[in-house]
N, C-alpha and C positions, 0 to 999 in steps of 0.2 A: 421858516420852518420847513423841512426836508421829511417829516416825518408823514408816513401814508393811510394812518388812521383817524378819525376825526371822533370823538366821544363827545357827545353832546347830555350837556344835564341841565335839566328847566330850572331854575329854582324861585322860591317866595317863602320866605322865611323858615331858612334851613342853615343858618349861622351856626346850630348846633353840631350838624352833619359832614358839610364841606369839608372843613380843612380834613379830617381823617378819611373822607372819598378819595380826593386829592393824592393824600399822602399815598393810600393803597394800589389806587391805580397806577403811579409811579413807579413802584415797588414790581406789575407784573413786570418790568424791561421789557415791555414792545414800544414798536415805532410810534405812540402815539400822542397826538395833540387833544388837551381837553381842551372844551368850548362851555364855557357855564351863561347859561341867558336870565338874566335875574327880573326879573317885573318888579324893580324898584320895591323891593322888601322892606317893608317897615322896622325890619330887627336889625340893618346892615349885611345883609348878605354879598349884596355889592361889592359894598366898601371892605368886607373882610376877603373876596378874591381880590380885588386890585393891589391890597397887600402883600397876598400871596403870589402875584402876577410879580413881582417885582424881583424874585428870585428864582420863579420857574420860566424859562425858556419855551416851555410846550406848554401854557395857560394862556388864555385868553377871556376874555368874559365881554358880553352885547350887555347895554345897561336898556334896559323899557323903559317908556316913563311910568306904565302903570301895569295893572294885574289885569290881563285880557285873558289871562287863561292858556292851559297846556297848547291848546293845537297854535294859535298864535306863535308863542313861544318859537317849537318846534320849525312851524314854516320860515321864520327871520333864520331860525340859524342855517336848515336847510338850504335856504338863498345864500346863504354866506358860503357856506364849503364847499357848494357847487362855483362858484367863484376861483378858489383854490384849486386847480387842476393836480395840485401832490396827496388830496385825498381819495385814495383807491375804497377806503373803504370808512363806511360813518356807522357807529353805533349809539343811540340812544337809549336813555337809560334814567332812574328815577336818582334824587339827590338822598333819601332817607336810608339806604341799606335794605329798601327790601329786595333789590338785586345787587347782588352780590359782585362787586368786579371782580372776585377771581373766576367769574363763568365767561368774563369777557374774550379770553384767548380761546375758550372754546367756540366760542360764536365766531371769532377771525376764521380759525381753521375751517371751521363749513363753511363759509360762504366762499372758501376759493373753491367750493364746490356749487353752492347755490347761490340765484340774486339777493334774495333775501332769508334771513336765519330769526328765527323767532325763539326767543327763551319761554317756554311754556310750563306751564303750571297743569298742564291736565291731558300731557302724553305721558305712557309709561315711563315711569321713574322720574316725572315732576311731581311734586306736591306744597301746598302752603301750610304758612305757620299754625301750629296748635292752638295758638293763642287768638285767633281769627274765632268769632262768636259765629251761631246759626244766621242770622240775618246777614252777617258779612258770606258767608257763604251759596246763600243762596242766591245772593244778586249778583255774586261773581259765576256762578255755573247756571243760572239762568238766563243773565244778559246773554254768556255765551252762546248757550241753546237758543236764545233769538237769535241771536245774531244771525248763526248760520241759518236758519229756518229762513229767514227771509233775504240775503245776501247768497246764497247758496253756497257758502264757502265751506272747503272739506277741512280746512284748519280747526282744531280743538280749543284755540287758546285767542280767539279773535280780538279781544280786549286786552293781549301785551303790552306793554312798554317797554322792553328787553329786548331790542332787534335789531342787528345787524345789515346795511344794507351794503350789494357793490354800489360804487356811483352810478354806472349804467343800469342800475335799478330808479334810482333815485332820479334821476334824469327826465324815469318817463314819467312822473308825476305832474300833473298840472297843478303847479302850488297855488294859482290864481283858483281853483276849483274848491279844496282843500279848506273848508269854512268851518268845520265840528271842532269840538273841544273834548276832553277827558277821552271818557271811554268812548265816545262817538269817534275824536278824532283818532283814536287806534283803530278802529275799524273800519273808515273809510279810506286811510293809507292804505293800509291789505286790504279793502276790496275793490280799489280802482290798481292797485298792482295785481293782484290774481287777475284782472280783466285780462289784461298785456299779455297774458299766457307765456309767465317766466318761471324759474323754479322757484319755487317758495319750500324750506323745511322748518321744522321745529325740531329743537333739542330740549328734554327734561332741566327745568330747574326746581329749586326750592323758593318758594315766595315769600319771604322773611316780614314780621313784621316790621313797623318804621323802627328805627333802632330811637330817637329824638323827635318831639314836636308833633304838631297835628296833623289830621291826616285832612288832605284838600276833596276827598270824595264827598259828593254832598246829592241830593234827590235832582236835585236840577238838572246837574251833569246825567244819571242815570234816565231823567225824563227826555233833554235833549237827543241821547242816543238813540231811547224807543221810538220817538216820532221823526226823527232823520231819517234813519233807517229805511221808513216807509216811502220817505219823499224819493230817497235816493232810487231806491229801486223803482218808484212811479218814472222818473226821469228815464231811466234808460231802457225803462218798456216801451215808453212813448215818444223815446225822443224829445225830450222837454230839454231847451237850453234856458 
């Protein structure tokens, strides 16, 4: 594989989604290679890329043996395309359509401007779907406002899944460090990179709802974040290894 983009998508049972992710992303014509990491989905998700693997050139898929969750996921393939020295740039991204791969060439293009590019939901001219109730709403813009509250990050949208990085972002992560999952683990990638003091932007998206199947956000995930959060920042006040 000669191509210098690496797109990485989690999945657990998302049979319904894939193949038309797949197909669209093909469809932008850029350089680039997908990477799907499946945590051994109970519906075939697997078995339905390795299918598809068999005709496409630029697929690939990590089989898990089990469901450990997004940040997991993320750091196995992370280790993997830092391995590939032809990937200059990796983007991750969710498998349901709530991001949209046609924003994907928009996020290549900024980041040959910055190390990391974030598809945001809550800079000028992002916005999420209609169809998102009060309650979804306000754990999405509240976790935010913790987030930054206690991470001190000027980012708006700290809880992404829509981001581009260069490799020499990606690099300086200590994936051994790197323990959260969901929304914790989006927030502890950008706030152990904003540490690094590299550029970080966000461009406006649309946050779609899932287009297929259920949605994996759940209280744990949301509890997980609030009390990481605390730990992490105790750690770096104090020096805590």
């Amino acid at each position: 594989m000669d191509n210098n983009i690496a797109v990485i998508i989690p999945t657990y049972n998302e049979k319904d989604n894939i193949v038309r992710l797949i197909e669209e992303i093909n469809l932008l014509r850029l350089p680039v290679d997908i990477l799907v990491v499946d945590d051994n989905s109970p519906d075939g998700t697997g078995n339905v890329v390795e299918t598809i693997k068999k005709t496409k050139s630029n697929l690939d898929v990590i089989h898990r043996e089990k469901k450990e969750g997004l940040g997991p996921a993320y750091v196995e393939a992370f280790r993997y395309v830092l391995t590939r020295p032809e990937y200059k740039y990796i983007v991750q991204m969710d498998a349901d359509f709530s991001h949209n791969p046609k924003d994907i060439p928009r996020l290549f293009r900024m980041a040959r401007q910055y190390y990391v590019v974030v598809g945001s939901r809550y800079v000028k001219g992002g916005r999420v779907s209609d169809r998102w109730n009060a309650v979804r709403k306000f754990i999405s813009k509240g976790g935010n406002f913790y987030a930054r509250l206690i991470t001190g990050l000027k980012i708006s949208d700290c809880t992404a899944g829509f981001k581009c990085y260069r490799r020499e972002a990606l690099k300086l992560l200590d994936l051994n460090k790197i323990h959260l999952n969901g929304y914790g683990f989006q927030i502890q990638t950008i706030y152990e990179l904003n540490k690094k003091n590299i550029s970080i932007e966000e461009i406006p998206i649309f946050f779609d709802e899932r287009a297929k199947g259920a949605s994996k956000m759940n209280l744990h995930i949301v509890f997980e974040a609030f009390f990481s959060l605390i730990l992490l920042r105790l750690r770096d006040k104090f020096f805590i290894r």
